[in-house]
N, C-alpha and C positions, 0 to 999 in steps of 0.2 A: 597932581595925580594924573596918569596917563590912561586915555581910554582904552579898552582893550580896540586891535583894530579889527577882532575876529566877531562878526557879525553873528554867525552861524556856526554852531561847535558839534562833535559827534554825538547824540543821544546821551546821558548816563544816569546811573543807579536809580535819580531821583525822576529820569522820565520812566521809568518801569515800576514805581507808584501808583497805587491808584486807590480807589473808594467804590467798589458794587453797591448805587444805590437801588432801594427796594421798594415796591411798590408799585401801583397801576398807575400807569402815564394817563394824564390829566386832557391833554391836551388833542388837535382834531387835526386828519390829514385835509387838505383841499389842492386847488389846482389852482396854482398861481403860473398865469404867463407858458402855461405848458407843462408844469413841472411840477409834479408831486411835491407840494410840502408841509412839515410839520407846522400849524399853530398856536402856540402856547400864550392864552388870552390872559393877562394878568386881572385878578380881583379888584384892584387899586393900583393903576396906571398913573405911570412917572410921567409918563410924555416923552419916552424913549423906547426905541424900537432896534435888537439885537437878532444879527444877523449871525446861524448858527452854522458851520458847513461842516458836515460831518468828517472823519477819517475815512480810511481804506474800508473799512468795517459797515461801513454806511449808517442806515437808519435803526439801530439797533437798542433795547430796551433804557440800557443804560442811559446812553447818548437823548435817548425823551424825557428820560428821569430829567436829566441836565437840565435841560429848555425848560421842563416844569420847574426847576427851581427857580431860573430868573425870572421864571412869568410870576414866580408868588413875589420875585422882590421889586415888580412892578414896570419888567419891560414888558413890551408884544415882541415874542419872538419868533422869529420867519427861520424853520430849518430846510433849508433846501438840499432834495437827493438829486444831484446833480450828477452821481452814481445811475439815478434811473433803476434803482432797484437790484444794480447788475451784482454789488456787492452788501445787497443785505443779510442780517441776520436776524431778525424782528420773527 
């Protein structure tokens, strides 16, 4: 079997999927290193730490729903706006 040699292909149908999840973000902004970030402190911690960088969209509700999800499945996760706020929608 041959691998494909195309690394990176146009977007399709299945990136213009998605899930609106619902609900109040869980998790706290602070200031890491200069830069606003979101984090999402898991109840029962793996001993792994996910690193979250938002879209074009920036730091917007969905996108914290996200980070709270993996913090309940036991990462600490660090979202950084790296945007700086320029593209948010929160």
């Amino acid at each position: 079997m041959m691998a494909d040699p195309v690394l990176a292909k146009p977007s399709g149908p299945c990136c213009l999927n998605g899930t609106i999840h619902r609900g109040e973000a869980t998790g706290k902004f602070a200031t890491v290193a200069g830069v606003e970030t979101y984090v999402g402190t898991p109840k029962k911690p793996n001993g792994h730490i996910l690193l979250y960088f938002p879209d074009v969209w920036g730091m917007f509700p969905n996108g914290l729903l996200i980070m709270d999800g993996f913090a309940d499945a036991g990462y600490l996760v660090l979202g950084i706006d790296y945007f700086r706020g320029v593209n948010s929608h929160s």
